[in-house]
N, CA, C and O atoms as a GROMACS GRO file, in nm:
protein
  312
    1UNK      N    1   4.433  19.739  -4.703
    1UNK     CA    2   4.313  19.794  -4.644
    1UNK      C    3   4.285  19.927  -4.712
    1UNK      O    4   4.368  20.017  -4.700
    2UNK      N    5   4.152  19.952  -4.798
    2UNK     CA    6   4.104  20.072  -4.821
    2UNK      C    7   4.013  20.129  -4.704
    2UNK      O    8   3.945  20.060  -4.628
    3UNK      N    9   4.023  20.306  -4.702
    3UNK     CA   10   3.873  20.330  -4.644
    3UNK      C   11   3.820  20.425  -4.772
    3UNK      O   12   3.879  20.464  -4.874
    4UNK      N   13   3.722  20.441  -4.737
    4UNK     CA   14   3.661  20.542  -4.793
    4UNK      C   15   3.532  20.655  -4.677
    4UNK      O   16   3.452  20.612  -4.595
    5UNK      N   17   3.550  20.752  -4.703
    5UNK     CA   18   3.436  20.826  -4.630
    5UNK      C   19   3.343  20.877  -4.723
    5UNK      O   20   3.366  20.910  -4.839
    6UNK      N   21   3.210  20.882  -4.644
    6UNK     CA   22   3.078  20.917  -4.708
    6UNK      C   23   3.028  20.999  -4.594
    6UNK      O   24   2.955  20.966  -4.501
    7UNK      N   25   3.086  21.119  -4.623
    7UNK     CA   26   2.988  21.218  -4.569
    7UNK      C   27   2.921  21.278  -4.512
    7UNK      O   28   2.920  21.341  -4.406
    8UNK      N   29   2.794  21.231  -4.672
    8UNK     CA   30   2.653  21.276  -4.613
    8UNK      C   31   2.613  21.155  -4.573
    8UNK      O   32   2.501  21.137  -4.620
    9UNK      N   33   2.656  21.037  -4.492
    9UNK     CA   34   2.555  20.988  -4.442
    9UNK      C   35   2.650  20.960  -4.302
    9UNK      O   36   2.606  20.916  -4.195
   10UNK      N   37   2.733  20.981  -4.319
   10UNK     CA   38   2.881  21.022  -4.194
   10UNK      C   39   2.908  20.836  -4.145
   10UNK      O   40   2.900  20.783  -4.035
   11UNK      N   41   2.939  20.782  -4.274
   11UNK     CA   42   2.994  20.630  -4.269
   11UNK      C   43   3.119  20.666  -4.307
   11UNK      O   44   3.148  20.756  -4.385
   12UNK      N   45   3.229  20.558  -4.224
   12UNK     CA   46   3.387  20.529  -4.275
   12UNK      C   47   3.372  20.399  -4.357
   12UNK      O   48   3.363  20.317  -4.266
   13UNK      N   49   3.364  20.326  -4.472
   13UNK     CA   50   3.409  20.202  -4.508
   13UNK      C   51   3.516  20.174  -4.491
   13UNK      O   52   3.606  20.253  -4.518
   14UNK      N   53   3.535  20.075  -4.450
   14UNK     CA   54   3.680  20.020  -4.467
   14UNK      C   55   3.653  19.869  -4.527
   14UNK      O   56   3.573  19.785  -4.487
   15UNK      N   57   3.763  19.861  -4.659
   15UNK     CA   58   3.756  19.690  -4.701
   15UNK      C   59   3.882  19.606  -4.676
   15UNK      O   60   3.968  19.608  -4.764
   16UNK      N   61   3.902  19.536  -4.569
   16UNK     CA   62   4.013  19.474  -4.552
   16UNK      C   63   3.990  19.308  -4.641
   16UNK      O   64   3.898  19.226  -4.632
   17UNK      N   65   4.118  19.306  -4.725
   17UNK     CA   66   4.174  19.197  -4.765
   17UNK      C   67   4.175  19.114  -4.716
   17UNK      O   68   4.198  19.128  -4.596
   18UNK      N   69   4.146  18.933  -4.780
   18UNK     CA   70   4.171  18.826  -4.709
   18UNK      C   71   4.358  18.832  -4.660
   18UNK      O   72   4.382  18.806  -4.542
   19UNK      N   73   4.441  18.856  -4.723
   19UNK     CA   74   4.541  18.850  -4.691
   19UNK      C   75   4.605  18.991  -4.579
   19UNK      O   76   4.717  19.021  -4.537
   20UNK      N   77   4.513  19.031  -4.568
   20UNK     CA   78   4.569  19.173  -4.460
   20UNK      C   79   4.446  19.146  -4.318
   20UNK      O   80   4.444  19.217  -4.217
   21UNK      N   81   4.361  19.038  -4.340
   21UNK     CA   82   4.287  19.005  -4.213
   21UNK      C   83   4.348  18.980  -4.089
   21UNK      O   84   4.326  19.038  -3.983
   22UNK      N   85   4.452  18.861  -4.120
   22UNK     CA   86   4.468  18.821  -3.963
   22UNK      C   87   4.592  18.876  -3.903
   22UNK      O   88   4.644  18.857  -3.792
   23UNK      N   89   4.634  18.963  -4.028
   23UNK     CA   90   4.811  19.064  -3.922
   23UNK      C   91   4.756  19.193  -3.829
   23UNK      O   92   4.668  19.280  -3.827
   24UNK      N   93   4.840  19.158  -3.774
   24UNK     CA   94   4.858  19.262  -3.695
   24UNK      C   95   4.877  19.387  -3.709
   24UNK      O   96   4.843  19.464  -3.620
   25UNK      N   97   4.930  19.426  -3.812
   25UNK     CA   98   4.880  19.550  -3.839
   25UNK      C   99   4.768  19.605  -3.891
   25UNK      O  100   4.728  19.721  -3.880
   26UNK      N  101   4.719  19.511  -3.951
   26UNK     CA  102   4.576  19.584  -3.976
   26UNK      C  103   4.461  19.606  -3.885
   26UNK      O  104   4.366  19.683  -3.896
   27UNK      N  105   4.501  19.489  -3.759
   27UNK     CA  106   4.449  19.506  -3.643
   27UNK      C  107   4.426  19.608  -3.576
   27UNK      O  108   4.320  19.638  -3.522
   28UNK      N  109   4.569  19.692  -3.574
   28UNK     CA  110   4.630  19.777  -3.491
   28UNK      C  111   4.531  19.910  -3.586
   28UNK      O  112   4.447  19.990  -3.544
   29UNK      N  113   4.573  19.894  -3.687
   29UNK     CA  114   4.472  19.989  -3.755
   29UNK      C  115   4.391  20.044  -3.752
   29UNK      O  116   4.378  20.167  -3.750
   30UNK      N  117   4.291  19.933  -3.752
   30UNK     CA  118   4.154  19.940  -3.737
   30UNK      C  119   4.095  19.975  -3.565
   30UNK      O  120   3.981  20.008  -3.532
   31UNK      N  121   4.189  19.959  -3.496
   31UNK     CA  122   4.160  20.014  -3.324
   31UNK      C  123   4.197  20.171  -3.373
   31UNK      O  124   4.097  20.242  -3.376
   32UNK      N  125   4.299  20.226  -3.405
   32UNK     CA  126   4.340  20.364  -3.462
   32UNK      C  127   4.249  20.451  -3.533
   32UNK      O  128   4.242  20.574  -3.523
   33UNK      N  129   4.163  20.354  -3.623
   33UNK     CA  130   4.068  20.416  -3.674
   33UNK      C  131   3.929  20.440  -3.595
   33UNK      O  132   3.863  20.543  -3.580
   34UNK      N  133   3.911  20.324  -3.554
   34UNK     CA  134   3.754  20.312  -3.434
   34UNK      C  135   3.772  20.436  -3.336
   34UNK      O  136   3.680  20.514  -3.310
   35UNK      N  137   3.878  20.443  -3.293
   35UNK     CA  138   3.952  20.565  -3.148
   35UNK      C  139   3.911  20.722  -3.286
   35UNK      O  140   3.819  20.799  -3.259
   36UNK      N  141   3.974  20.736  -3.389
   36UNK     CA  142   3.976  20.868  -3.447
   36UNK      C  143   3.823  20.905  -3.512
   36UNK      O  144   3.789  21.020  -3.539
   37UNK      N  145   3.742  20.792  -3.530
   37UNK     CA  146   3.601  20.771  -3.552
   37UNK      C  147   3.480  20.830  -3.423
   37UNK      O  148   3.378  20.898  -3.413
   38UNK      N  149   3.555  20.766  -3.358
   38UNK     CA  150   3.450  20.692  -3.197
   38UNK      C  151   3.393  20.860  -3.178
   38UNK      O  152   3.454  20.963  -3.150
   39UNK      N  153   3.201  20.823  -3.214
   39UNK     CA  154   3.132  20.968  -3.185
   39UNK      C  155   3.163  21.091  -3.264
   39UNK      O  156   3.150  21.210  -3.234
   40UNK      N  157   3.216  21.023  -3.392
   40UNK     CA  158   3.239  21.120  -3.521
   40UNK      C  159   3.158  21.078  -3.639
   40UNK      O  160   3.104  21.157  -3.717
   41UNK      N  161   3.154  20.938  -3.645
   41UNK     CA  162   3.079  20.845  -3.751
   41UNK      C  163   3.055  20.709  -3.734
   41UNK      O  164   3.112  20.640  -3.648
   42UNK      N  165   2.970  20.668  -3.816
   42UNK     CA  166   3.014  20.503  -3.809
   42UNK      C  167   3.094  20.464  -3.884
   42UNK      O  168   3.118  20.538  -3.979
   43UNK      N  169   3.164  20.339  -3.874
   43UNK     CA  170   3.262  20.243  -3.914
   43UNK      C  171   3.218  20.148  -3.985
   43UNK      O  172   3.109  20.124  -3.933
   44UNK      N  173   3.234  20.058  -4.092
   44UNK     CA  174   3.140  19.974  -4.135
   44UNK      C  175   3.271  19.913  -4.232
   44UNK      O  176   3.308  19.959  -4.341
   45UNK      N  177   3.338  19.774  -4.145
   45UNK     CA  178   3.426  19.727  -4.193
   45UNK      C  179   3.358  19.550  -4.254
   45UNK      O  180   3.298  19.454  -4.205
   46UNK      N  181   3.424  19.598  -4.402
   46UNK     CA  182   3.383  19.427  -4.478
   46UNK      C  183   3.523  19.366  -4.467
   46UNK      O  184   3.629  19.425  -4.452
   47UNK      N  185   3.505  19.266  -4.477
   47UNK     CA  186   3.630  19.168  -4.509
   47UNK      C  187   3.582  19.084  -4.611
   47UNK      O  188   3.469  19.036  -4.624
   48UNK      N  189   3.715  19.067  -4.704
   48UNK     CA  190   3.671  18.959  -4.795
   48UNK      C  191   3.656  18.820  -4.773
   48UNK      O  192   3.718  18.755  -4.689
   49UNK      N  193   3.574  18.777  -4.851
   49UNK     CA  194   3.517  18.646  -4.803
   49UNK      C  195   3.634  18.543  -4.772
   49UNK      O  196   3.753  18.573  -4.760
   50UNK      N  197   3.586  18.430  -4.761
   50UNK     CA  198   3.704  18.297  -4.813
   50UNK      C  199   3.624  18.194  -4.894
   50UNK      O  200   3.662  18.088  -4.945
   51UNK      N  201   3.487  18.262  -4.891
   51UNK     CA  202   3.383  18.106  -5.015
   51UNK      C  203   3.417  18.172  -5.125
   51UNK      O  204   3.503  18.255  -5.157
   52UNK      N  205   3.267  18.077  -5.210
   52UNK     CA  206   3.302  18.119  -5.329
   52UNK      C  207   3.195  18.254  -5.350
   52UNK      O  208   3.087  18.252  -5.291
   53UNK      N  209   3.234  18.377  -5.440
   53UNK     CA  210   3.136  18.454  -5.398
   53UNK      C  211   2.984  18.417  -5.535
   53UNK      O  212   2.871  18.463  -5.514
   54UNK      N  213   3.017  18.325  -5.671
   54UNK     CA  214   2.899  18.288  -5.696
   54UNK      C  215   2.807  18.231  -5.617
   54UNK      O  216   2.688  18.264  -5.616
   55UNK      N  217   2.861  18.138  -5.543
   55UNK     CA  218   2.741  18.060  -5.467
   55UNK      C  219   2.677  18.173  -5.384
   55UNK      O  220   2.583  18.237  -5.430
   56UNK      N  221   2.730  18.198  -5.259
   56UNK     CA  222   2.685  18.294  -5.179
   56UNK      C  223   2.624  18.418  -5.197
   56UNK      O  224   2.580  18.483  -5.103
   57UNK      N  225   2.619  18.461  -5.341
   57UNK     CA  226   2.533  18.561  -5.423
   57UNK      C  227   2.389  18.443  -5.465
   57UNK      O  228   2.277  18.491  -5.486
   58UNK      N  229   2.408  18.328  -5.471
   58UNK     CA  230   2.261  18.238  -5.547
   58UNK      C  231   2.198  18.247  -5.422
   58UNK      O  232   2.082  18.289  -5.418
   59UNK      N  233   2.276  18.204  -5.287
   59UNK     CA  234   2.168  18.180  -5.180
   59UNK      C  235   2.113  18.287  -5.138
   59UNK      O  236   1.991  18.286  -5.120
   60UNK      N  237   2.199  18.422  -5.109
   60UNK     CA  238   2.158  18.553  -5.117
   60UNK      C  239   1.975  18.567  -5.218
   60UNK      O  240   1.859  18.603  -5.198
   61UNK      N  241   2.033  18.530  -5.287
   61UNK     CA  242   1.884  18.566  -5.412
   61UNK      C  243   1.798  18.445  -5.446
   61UNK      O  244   1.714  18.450  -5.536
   62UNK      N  245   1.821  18.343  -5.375
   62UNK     CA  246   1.750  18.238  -5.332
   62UNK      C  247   1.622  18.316  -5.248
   62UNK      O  248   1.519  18.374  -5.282
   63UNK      N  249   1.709  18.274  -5.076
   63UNK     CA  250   1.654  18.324  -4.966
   63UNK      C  251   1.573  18.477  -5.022
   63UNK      O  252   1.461  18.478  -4.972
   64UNK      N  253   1.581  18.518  -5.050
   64UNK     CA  254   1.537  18.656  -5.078
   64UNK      C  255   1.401  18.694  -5.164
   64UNK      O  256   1.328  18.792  -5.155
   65UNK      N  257   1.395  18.546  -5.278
   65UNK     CA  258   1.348  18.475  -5.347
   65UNK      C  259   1.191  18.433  -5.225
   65UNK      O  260   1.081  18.489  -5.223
   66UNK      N  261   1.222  18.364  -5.175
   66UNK     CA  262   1.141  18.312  -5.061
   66UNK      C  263   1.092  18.382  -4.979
   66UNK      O  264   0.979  18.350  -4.940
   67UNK      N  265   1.163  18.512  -4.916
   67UNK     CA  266   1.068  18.602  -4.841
   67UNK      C  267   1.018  18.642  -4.967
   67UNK      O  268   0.897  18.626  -4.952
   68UNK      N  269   1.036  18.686  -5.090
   68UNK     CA  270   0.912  18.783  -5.117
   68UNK      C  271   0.799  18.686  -5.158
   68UNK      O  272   0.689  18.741  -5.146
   69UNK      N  273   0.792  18.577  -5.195
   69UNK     CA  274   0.675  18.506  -5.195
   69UNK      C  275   0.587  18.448  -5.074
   69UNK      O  276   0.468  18.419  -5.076
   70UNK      N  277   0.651  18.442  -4.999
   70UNK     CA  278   0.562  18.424  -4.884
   70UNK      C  279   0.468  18.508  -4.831
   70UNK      O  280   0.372  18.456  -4.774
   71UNK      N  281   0.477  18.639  -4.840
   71UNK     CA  282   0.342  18.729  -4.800
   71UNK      C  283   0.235  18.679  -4.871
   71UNK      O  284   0.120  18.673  -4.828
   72UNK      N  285   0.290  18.628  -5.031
   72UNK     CA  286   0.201  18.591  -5.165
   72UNK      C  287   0.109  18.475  -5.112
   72UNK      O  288  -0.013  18.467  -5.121
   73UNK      N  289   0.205  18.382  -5.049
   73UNK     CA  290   0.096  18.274  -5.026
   73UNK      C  291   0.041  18.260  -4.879
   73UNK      O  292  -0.016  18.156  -4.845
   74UNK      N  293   0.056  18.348  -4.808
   74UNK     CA  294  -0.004  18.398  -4.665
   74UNK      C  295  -0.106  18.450  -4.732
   74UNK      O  296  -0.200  18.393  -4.678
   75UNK      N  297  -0.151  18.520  -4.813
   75UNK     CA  298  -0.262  18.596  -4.846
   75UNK      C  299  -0.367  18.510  -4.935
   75UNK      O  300  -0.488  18.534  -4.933
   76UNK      N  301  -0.311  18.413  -5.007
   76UNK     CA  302  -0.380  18.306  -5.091
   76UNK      C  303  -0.429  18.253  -5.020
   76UNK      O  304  -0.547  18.242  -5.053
   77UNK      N  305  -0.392  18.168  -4.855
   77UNK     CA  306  -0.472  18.083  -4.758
   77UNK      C  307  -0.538  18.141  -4.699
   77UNK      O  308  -0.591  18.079  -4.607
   78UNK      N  309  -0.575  18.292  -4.714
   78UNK     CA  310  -0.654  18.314  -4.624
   78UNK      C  311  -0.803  18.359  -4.687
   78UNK      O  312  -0.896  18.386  -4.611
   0.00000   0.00000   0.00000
């Protein structure tokens, strides 16, 4: 488990590992940290995935793909 702090915008990251997800100590951790946080900053914990992360970056920029054209053709039918 890394954290990192930011500051100026008063975020904690934390990136927990697929392999440090489901123990218990990192559990325990992360309550340790939320308690030394809580009404100091926010918390903003990722975990690593378990897909694959090409795919899930295409649909990402798929979908994303699709909202921005749709205002395009909302405005063409009208």
């Amino acid at each position: 488990m890394e954290t990192q702090y930011n500051e100026q915008i008063g975020v904690m990251a934390v990136w927990v590992r697929s392999a440090e997800r489901e123990q218990g100590e990192t559990q325990h951790a992360l309550r340790a940290l939320y308690a030394r946080c809580a009404g100091k900053c926010f918390v903003a914990v990722y975990f690593s995935g378990r897909e694959d992360p090409a795919e899930q970056t295409s649909r990402l920029l798929c979908s994303h793909e699709r909202q921005q054209r749709q205002p395009l053709e909302h405005a063409k039918a009208s």
